[in-house]
Kinemage of the C-alpha trace (Angstrom):
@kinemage 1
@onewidth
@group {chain A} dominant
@subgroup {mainchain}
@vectorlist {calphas} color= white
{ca unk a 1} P 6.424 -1.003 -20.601
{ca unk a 2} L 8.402 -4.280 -21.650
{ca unk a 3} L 7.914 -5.377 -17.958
{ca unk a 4} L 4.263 -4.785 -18.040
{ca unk a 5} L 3.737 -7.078 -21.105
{ca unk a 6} L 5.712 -9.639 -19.589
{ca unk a 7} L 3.564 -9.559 -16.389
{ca unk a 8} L 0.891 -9.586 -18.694
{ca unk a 9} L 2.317 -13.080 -20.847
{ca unk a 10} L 2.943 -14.987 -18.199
{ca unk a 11} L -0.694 -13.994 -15.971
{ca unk a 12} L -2.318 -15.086 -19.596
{ca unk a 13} L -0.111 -18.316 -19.223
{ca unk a 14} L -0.976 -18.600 -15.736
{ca unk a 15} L -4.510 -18.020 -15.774
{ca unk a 16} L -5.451 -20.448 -18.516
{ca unk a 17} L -3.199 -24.120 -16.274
{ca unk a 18} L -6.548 -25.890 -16.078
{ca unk a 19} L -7.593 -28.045 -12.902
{ca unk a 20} L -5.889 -31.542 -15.123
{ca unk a 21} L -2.602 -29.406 -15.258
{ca unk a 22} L -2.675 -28.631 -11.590
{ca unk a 23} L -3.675 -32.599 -10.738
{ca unk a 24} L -1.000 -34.084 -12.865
{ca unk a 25} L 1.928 -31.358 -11.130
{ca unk a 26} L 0.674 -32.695 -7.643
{ca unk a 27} L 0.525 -36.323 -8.704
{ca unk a 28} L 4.258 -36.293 -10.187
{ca unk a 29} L 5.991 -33.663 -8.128
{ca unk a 30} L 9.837 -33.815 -8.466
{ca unk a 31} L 9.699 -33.325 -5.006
{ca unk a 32} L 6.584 -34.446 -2.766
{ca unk a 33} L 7.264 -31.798 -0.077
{ca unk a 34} L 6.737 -29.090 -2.462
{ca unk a 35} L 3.468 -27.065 -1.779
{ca unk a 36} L 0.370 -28.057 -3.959
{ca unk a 37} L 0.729 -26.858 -7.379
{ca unk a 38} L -2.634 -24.413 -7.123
{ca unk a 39} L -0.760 -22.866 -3.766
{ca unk a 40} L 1.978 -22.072 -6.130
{ca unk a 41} L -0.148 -20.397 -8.698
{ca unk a 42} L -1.935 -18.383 -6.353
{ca unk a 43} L 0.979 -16.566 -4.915
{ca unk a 44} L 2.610 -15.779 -8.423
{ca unk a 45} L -0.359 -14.478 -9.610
{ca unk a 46} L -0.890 -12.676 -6.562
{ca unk a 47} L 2.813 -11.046 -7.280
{ca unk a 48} L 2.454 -10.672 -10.996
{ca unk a 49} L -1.036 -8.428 -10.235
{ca unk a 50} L 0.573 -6.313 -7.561
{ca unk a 51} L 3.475 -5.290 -9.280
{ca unk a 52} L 1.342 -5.033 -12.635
{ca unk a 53} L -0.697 -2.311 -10.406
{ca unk a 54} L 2.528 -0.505 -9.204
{ca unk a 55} L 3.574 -0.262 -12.944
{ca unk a 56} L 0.474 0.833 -14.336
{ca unk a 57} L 0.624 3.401 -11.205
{ca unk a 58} L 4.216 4.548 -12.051
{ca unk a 59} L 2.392 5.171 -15.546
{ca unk a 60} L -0.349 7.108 -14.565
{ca unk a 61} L -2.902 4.275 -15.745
{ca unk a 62} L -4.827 4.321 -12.537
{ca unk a 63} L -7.759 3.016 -13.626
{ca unk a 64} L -5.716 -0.184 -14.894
{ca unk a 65} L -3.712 0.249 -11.630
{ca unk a 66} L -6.855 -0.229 -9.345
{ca unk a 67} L -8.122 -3.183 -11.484
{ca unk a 68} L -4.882 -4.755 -11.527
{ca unk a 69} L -4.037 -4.255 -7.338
{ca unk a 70} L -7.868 -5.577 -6.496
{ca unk a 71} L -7.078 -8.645 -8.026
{ca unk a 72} L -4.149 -9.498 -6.102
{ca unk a 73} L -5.875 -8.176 -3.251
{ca unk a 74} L -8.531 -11.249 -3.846
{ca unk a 75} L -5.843 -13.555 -4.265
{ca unk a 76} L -4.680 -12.602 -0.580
{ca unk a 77} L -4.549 -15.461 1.983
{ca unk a 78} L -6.033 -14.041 5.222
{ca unk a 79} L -4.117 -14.996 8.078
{ca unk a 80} L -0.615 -15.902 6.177
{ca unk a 81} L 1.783 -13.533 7.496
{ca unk a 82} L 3.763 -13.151 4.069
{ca unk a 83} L 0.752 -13.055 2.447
{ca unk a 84} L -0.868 -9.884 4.618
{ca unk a 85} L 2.843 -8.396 4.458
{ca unk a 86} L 2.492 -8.041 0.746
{ca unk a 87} L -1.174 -7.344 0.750
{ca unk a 88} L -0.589 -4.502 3.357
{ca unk a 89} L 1.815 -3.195 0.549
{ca unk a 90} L -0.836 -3.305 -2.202
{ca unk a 91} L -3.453 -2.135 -0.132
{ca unk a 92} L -1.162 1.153 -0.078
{ca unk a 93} L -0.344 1.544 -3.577
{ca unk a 94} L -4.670 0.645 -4.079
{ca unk a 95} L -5.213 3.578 -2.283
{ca unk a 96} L -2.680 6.068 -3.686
{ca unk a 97} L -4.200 5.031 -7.118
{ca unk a 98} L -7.444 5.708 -5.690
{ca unk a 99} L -6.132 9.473 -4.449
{ca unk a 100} L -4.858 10.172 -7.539
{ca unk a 101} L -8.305 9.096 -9.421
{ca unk a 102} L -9.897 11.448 -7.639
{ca unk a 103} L -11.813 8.711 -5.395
{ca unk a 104} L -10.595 9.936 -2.193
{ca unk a 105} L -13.317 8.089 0.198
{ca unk a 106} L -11.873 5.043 -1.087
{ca unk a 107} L -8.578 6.009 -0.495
{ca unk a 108} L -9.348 6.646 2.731
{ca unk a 109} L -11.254 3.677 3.282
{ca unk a 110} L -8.107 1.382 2.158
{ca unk a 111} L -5.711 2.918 4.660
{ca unk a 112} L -7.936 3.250 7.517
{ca unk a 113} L -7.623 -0.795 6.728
{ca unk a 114} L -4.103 -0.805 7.134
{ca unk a 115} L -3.498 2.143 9.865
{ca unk a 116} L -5.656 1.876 13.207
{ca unk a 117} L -7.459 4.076 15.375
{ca unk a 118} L -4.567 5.028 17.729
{ca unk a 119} L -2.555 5.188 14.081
{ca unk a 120} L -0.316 2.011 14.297
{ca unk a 121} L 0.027 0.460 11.030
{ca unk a 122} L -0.244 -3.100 11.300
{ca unk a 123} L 3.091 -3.417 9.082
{ca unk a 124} L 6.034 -1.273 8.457
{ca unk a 125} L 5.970 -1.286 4.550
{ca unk a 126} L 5.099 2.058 3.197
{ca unk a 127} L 3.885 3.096 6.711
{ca unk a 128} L 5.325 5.893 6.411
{ca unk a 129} L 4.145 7.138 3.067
{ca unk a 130} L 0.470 5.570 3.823
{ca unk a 131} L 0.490 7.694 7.093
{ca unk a 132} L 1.322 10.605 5.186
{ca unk a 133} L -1.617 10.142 2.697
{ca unk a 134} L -4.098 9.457 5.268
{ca unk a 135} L -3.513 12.415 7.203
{ca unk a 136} L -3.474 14.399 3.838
{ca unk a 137} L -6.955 12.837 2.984
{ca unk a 138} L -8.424 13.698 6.488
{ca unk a 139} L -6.653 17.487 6.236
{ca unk a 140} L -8.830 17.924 2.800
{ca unk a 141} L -12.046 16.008 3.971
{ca unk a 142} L -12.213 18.621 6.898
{ca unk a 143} L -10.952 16.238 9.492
{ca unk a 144} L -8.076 18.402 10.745
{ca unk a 145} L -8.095 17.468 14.165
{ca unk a 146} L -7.465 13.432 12.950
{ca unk a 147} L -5.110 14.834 10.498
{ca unk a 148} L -2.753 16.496 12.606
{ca unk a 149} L -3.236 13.392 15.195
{ca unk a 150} L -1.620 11.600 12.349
{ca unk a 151} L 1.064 13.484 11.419
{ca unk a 152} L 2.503 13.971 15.346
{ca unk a 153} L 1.899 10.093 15.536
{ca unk a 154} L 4.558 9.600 12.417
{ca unk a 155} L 8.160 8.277 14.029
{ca unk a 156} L 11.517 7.938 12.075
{ca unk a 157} L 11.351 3.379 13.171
{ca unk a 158} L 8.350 3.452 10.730
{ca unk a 159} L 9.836 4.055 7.761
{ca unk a 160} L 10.728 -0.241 6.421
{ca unk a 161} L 13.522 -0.322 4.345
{ca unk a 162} L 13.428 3.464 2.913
{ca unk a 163} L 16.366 4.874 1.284
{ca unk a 164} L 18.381 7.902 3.706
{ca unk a 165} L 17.626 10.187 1.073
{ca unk a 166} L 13.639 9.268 0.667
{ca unk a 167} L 13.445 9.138 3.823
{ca unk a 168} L 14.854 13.040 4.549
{ca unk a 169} L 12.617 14.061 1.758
{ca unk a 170} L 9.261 12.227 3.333
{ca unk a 171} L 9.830 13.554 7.127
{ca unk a 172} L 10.547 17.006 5.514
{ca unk a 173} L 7.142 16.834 3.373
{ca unk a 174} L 5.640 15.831 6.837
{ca unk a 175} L 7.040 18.238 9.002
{ca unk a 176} L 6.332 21.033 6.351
{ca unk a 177} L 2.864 19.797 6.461
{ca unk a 178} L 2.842 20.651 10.314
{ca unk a 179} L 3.956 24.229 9.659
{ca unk a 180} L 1.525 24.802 7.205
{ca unk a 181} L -1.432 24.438 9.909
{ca unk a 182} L 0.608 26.240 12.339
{ca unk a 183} L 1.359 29.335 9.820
{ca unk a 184} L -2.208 28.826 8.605
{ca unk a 185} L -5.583 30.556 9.591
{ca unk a 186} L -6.414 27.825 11.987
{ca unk a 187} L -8.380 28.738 15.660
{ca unk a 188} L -5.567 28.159 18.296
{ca unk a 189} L -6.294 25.236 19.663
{ca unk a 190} L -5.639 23.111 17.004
{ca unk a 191} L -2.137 24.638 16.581
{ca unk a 192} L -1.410 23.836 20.039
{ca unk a 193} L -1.393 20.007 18.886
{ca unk a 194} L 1.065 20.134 16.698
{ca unk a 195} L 4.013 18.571 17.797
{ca unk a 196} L 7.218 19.285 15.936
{ca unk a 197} L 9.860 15.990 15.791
{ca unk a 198} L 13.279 17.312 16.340
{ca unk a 199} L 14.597 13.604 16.531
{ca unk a 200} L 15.779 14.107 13.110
């Protein structure tokens, strides 16, 4: 909670460095390489929303979560790979807050964003997790056929920088997911898609 009212001082700080403030930095920069001054404040701001969101998440605030994650999702620079990197990551924690308000076809609407139709994400952070969501999303809307597409797609080189031990515990949740459709009143043909991953 002290973290989130820090976040919260310096966006208040942030948000009220008025166009002079942001001429005078540019016209006396220490150094004259350094990126314009408004450049500057977008990205922090971008970073002090996004992890603002995850807090607020890790807090079960999701309605502050959401808020907090679509404005650094405005603040995203299309086209910037750093930029798309980190909003690829709050896209993902956007749509878990969404899941866990109960708004699941946004949810699903965020990370079919992030995760294409032959499920690729477009980058590796949270891949993993986002996969997982999706396919639990589709498995609930009725979509069992995409869901289970989703869960055979899921491979060990997607998980970006997860702990050994996270990662165990997310391709166990995943491959218990698969044995629940194959254990579960489902016609035949759908349990003949599962694939089980014995790479691990």
């Amino acid at each position: 909670r002290k973290r989130i009212e820090l976040y919260k001082k310096a966006l208040n700080i942030l948000e009220n460095i008025s166009p002079q403030d942001i001429k005078d930095f540019n016209q006396n920069k220490p150094i004259p390489s350094q990126p314009d001054a408004k450049e500057i404040l977008r990205i922090i701001k971008q970073n002090n929303y996004g992890r603002l969101g995850k807090l607020q998440q890790e807090l079960m605030q999701y309605d502050s979560a959401i808020d907090y994650l679509l404005r650094a999702i405005e603040l995203n620079e299309v086209g910037n790979q750093e930029n798309e990197e980190f909003n690829s990551l709050n896209l993902g924690f956007l749509a878990t807050s969404y899941e866990k308000n109960g708004q699941i076809r946004e949810a699903i609407k965020i990370l079919e964003k992030i995760i294409d139709d032959k499920f690729n994400c477009k980058y590796k952070f949270n891949c993993l997790s986002n996969k997982q969501l999706l396919s639990k999303l589709y498995f609930q809307s009725g979509k069992i056929n995409k869901s289970i597409d989703i869960l055979n797609s899921i491979k060990i080189n997607e998980a970006n920088n997860l702990s050994k031990k996270y990662l165990c515990r997310a391709l166990k949740a995943i491959e218990v997911q698969k044995l629940n459709i194959l254990d579960g009143d489902y016609n035949s043909k759908l349990k003949e898609k599962i694939i089980l991953n014995n790479d691990h």
